[in-house]
Each structure stands twice: as C-alpha cells, then as structure tokens.
C-alpha positions in Angstrom: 0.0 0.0 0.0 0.8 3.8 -0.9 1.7 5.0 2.4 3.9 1.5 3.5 6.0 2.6 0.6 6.6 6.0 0.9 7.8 6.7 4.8 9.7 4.6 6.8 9.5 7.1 9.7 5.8 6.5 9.5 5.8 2.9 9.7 7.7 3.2 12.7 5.2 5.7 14.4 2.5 3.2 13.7 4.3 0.6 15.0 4.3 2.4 18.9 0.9 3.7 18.4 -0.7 -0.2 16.9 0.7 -1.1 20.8 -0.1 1.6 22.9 -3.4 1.9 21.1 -4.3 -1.4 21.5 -3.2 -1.8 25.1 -5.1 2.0 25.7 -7.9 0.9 24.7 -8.2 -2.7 25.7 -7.1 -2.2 29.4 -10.0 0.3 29.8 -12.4 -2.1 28.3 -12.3 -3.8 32.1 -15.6 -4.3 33.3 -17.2 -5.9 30.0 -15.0 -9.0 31.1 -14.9 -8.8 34.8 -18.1 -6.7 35.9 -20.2 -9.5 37.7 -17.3 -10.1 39.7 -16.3 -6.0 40.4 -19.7 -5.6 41.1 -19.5 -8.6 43.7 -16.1 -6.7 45.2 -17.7 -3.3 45.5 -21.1 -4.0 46.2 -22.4 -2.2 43.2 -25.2 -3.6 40.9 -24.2 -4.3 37.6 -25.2 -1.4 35.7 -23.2 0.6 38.2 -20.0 -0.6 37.6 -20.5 0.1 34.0 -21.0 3.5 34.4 -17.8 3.2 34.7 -17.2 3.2 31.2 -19.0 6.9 30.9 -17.5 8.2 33.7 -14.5 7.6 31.5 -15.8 8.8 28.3 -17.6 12.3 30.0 -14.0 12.9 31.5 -12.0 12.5 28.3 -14.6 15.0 26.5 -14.1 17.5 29.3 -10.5 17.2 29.3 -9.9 17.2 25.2 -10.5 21.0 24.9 -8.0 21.8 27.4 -5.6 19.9 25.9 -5.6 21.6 22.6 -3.5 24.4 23.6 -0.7 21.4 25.0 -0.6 19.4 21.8 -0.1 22.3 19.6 2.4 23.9 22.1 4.2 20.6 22.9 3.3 18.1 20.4 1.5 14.6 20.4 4.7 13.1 22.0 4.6 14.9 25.3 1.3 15.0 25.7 0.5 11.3 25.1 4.0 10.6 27.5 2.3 12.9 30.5 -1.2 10.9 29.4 0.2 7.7 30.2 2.0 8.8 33.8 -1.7 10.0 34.9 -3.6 6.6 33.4 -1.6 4.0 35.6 -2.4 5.5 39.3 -6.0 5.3 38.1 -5.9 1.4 37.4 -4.3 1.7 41.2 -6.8 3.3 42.3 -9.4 1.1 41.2 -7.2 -2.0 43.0 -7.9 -0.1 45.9 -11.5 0.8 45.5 -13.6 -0.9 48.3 -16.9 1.1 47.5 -18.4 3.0 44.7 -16.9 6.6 45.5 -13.2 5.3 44.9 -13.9 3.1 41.8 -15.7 6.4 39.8 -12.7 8.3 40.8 -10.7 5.9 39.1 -12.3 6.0 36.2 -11.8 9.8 36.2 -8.2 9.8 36.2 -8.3 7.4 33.4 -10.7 9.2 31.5 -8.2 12.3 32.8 -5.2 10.0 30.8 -7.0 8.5 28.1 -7.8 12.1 27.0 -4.2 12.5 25.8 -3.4 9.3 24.7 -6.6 7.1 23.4 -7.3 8.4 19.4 -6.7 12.2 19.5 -3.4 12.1 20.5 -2.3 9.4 18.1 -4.1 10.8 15.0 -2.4 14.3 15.9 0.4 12.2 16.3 0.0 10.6 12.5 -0.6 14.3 11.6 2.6 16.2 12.7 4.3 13.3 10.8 2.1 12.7 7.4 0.1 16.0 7.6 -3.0 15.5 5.4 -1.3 12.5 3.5 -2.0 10.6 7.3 -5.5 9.3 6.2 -4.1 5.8 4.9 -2.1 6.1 8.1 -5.0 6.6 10.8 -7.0 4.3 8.7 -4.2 1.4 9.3 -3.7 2.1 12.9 -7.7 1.6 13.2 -7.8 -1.7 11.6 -5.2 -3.0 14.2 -6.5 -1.1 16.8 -10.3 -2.9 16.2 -8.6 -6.0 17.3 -8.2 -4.7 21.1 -11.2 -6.4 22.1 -10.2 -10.0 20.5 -7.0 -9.2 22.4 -7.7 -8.1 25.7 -11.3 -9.9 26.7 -9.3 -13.4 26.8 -6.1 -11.6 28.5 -8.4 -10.0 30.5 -9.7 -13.3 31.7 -6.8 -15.3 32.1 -5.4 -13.0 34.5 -8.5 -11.8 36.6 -8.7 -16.0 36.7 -5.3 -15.9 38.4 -5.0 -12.8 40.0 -8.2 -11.7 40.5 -9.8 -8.4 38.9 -7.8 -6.3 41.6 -4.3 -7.9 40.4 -5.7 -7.7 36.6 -5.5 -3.6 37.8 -2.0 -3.6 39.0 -0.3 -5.7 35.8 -2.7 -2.9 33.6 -0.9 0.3 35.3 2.8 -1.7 35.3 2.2 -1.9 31.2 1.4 1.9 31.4 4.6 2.5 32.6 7.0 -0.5 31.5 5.6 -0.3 27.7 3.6 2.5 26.9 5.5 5.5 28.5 9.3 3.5 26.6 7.7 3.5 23.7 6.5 7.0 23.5 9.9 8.0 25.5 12.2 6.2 22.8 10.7 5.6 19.7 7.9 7.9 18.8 8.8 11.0 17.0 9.3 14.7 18.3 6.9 17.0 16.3 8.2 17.5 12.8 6.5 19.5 10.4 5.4 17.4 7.5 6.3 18.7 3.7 4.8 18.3 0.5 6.0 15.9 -2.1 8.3 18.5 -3.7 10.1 19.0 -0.1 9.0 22.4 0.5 7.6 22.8 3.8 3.4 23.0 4.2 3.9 26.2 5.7 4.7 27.8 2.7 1.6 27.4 1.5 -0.5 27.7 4.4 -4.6 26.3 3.5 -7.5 29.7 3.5 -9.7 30.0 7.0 -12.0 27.6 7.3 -15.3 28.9 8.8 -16.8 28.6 11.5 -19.8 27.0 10.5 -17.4 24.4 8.2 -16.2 23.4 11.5 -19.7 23.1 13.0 -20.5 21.0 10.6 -17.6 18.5 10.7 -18.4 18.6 14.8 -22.2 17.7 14.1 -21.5 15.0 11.3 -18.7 13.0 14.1 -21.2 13.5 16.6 -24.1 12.4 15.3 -22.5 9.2 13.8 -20.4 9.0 17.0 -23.8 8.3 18.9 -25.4 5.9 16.6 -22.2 4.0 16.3 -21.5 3.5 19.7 -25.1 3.4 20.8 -26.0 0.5 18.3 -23.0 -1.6 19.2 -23.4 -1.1 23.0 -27.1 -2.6 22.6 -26.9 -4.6 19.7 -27.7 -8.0 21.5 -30.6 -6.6 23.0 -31.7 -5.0 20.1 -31.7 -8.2 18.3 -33.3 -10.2 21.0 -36.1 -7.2 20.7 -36.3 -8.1 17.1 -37.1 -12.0 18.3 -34.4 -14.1 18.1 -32.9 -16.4 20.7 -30.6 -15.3 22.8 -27.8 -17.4 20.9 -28.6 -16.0 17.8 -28.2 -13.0 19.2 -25.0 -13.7 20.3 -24.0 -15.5 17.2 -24.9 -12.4 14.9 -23.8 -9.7 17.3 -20.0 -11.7 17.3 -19.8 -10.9 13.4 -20.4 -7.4 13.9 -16.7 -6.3 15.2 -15.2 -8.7 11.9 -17.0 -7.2 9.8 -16.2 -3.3 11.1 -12.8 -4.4 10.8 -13.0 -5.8 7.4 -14.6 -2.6 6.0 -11.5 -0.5 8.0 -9.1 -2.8 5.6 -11.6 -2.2 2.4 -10.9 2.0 3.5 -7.4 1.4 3.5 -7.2 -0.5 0.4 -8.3 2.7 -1.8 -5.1 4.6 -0.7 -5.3 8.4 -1.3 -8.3 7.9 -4.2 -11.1 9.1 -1.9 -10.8 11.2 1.6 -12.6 11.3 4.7 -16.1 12.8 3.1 -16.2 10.6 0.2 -15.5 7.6 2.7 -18.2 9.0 5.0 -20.9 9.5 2.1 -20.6 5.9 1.1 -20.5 4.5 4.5 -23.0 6.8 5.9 -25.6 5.7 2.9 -25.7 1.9 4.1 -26.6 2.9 7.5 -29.7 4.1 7.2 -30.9 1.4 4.2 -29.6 -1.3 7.2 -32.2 0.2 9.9 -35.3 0.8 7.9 -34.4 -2.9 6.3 -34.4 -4.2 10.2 -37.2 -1.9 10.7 -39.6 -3.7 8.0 -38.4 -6.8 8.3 -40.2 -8.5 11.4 -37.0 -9.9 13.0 -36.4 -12.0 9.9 -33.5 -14.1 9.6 -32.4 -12.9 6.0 -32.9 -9.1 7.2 -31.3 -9.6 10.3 -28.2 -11.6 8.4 -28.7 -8.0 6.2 -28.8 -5.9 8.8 -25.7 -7.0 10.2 -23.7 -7.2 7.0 -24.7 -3.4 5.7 -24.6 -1.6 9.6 -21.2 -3.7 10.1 -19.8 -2.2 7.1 -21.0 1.2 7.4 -20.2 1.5 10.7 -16.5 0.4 9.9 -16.2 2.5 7.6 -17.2 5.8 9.2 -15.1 5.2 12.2 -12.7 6.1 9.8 -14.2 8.7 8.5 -14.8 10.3 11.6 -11.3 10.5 12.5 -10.1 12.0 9.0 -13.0 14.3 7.9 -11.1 16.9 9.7 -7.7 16.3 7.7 -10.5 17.3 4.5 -10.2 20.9 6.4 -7.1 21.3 8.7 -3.1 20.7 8.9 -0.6 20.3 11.4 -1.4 22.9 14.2 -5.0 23.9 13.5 -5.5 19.8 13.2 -4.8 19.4 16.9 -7.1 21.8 17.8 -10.0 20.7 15.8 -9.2 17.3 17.1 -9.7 18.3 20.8 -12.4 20.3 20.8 -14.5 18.1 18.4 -13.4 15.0 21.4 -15.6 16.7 23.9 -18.9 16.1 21.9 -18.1 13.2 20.4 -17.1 11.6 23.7 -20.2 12.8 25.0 -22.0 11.1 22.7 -20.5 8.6 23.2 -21.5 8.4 27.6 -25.6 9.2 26.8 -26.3 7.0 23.6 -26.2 3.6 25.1 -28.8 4.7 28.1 -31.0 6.3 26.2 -31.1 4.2 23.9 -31.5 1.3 25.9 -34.1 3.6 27.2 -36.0 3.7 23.9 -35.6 0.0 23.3 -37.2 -0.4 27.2 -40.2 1.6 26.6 -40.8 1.2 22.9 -39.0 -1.8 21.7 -36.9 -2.2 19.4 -38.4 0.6 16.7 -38.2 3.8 19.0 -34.2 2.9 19.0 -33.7 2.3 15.3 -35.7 5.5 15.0 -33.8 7.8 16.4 -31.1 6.0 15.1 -32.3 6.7 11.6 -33.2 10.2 11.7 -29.0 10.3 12.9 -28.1 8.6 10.1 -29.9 10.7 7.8 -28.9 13.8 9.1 -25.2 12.5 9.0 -25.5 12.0 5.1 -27.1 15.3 4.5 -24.4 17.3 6.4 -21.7 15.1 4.6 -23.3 16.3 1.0 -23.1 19.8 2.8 -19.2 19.5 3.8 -18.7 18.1 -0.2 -19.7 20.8 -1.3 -16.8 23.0 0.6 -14.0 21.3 0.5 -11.1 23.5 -0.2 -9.5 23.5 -3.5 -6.4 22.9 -2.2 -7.3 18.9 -1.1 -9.0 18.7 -4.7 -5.7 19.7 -6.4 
C-alpha cells in the first residue's frame, strides 16, 4: 500500500501507536469481562460498575478542549508521554477501590489519561508526521486497533482467573509505565513538520480559514454518527433479542459485527489516497440508514437480520474512519490538533448518553423507537456530509 511505501518514519510511528493503542484501549475495556465479579467486590449492581465506562468517556470529553493548547504547544509526543503517567495511578486506584466513590474516581483519572493518549493524540500524532497525507495512516492504525477487544477480553480473563480483577489492575498500570510511556519516551517521534512531495515545507503554503460553520458542521456529522455508532454496538444483542431471536442468535450475529467493522476499516485502507474522509463517509453513511429501515420492515427475519448485520457492520467500519479524518478534509498540522480536541468533547459525549438512552427507547418502545432515532442520525449525517462536499477547499482537490 501507498503510504507503506513512501515513509519509513511512518511505519515506525505506527508501530508504537498499533501497541499503545491497543493496550489503551483494551485495558480500559475492564468491566465488559470482569463486571459481575467487580460488582460482587464493590457491592455495586451491575449497571453501576458500568458507568464506569462513561465516567471515563464524559472525562476525556471535558478534558480534550484543554488539551488543545498542550498538543499544539508541545506536540503529540509529550502530551501522550504525560497521558500515560496520569492513566496508571488510576488502574491503582481502582485496586484499591472498596466502594463506589473510589472506583468512579478511578475512572476519572483514566478518562483524565485516556484524554491524551486514546485516538486524539495518536491521529495528531500521524498528523505532525504525514500531515494530510496521514488518512491511509489513521486508517491502518484503526484496523489493528479494532482487534483490542479479541486481544484483551481473553487476556483479561486469564489473569483476573489468576490474580483476580484487583491484580488484573496492577499488571494494567505496570504496562502503562514499562511499555507505553518507553515507547513514546524512545521511539515515537518529536513533532516535525510534515512537507509536501516536492520537499518544501506545508507552511509555505498555508490552507484559506475555514469557517466557523465548516467546522460546526464536521463537529455535528462526528457526533451524530459517533452516537449511533457507539449506541448500536453497546445494545446490539438486545436489540436483536427485541427483534425476536434467541438469545444465541443474538450472540452468534452480534459476534460478526466487530469482523465485519474491521473488514470494511481494511476495504478504506485499500483505496489509498483515491477518496478522503467525506467521500469515505458518504458511502458508508448511505448503508446505514438502508440497514435500519431494512431491520425496521423486516419482522425480525433471519435474512434481514443476516442483512442488517452485513450493511450496519460495514458502514459502521467505515465511518469510524471517516470520523477521525473528515477533519484532515479541512485542517493541517497545528490547526489539526485543535480541531481534534475540541470536536473530542462532543463526540465523547455522545458517546457516555447514547447507550442509556437508547436502551431507554428500546425499554419503553422496543426495538423501533431505538432504530428511529437511530435513523433520523443517520440521515442527518448523510445530509451534512453532502453539505461538507460541497466545501471542501481547492487545495485537497488539487
């Protein structure tokens, strides 16, 4: 592929960030493994321990816009290096924890961490290396990086099987600090601005202001998709069940949902530099919508369902993608990192509230008020993605 070929410097970056990403992300993914048995150590009910998960996601919104001013200042590098010193107390913390007030302030510190190093900082991190050419790059680090489940769930519970959740805690902060902070330490790069195939440097030719509203629009479009995404996959088995099949059915179709995301991540990176983030976005975005009103009018058959699974599993893939490079479209180096940490605050917000309400919906209206709501999303995601189209600037059409 194009972008293996053309920087060795780049294959290296994704080299530290395919490990820290995926131990980032599949540490903090905790309590899907071990909840019964947290909830049995803390005396918390089972939905408590995980909110968790969006204390952690509220927390890394909050933090993102603060951070802008530090990754442009200091670069990804030092910022994702202080990120990982704050994340491993919290995994201490939550050896600790004895009752609910410790264990939420655990996930704060995390969340607190995982601001600077989960996603944003790595795609700024691709940026200040690749500039706008990092698409292929962010889209390669994704497809290892939706593996951290298959990785972590059965690491997860082979050592909370021998150690217990609480020891599980204390080998998760050593890896902070004996991999994650080395790696960033001595291998990834100090900021570098990136330069355009004929060498000179992309300041020279600095892009036009975007407006404001251009930038509203990119924040809506992640957000929007951002909920339905994470919303959909966090009730997926339940939403299936609503739609009547068994609860290993269920199971069975929910299980080809994350290999089929991933598949559609390799499909993105396969077209190299021939489409960006919108065109990626319009295509993906399309089958979204077709999947729910297919699931919609289907009467939980097994066809639609297969369907269903096939076209929302692909879609979805693909627009995680797209979410993370739509802003490359617009910004470069600098006025990248910035867009990237302010548009983290919604996006992780949507990403605390969809599951809950939408289990909310599906508990008062079945399955039809979620896929609603999850349409009219959809929708409006493809509409403002025919919108951004239409204003790309002329330089990322040259």
């Amino acid at each position: 592929m194009r972008f293996f070929k053309s920087d060795s410097r780049l294959i290296g970056v994704l080299l530290v960030l395919a490990i820290t990403q995926l131990i980032g992300w599949g540490t903090i993914g905790l309590p899907a493994v071990v909840g019964r048995e947290l909830a049995d150590g803390l005396g918390m009910s089972l939905p408590g321990v995980f909110a968790g998960s969006s204390v952690l996601y509220v927390t890394m919104g909050l933090c993102a816009p603060w951070l802008a001013k530090a990754f442009a200042r200091h670069g990804a590098r030092k910022v994702m290096m202080v990120g990982t010193i704050v994340s491993a107390p919290g995994y201490v913390v939550l050896f600790l924890a004895h009752e609910p007030l410790l264990y939420f302030v655990g996930w704060v510190i995390l969340g607190m961490g995982g601001s600077a190093t989960l996603s944003t900082g790595a795609y700024i991190m691709l940026n200040e290396v690749a500039g706008r050419g990092a698409k292929n790059a962010i889209g390669g680090l994704m497809l290892v990086t939706g593996l951290s489940s298959s990785i972590f769930w059965p690491t997860t519970s082979f050592l909370s099987g021998h150690l217990g959740w609480r020891g599980t805690c204390l080998v998760y902060a050593a890896m902070m600090l004996l991999i994650n902070l080395p790696l960033y330490a001595l291998l990834a790069p100090r900021r570098k601005i990136a330069t355009d195939h004929g060498g000179a440097s992309a300041r020279a030719a600095p892009p036009p202001a975007i407006p404001r509203s251009t930038f509203g629009l990119v924040v809506c479009v992640i957000t929007l998709n951002a909920f339905v995404n994470f919303g959909i996959s966090a009730i997926l088995i339940e939403l299936l069940r609503a739609e009547g099949l068994a609860p290993a059915q269920a199971l069975l179709f929910g299980s080809m949902l994350g290999v089929i995301q991933v598949s559609a991540r390799g499909l993105d990176l396969l077209g190299g530099g021939r489409w960006d983030g919108i065109t990626t976005g319009l295509v993906a975005g399309t089958a979204l919508p077709v999947a729910m009103l297919l699931l919609m009018a289907s009467e939980g058959a097994t066809w639609a369902v297969a369907a269903f699974i096939l076209l929302y599993g692909a879609g979805s893939g693909a627009m995680a993608v797209a979410r993370a490079t739509i802003p490359l479209v617009f910004y470069d180096q600098a006025e990248f990192a910035k867009a990237m940490s302010m548009i983290a605050l919604p996006l992780n917000l949507a990403s605390a509230i969809s599951p809950p309400l939408l289990v909310g919906l599906l508990t008062q209206f079945g399955s039809r008020g979620a896929l609603a709501l999850t349409l009219v999303f959809s929708c409006a995601t493809v509409l403002i993605l025919v919108l951004l189209g239409r204003r790309r600037p002329r330089v990322v059409m040259a």
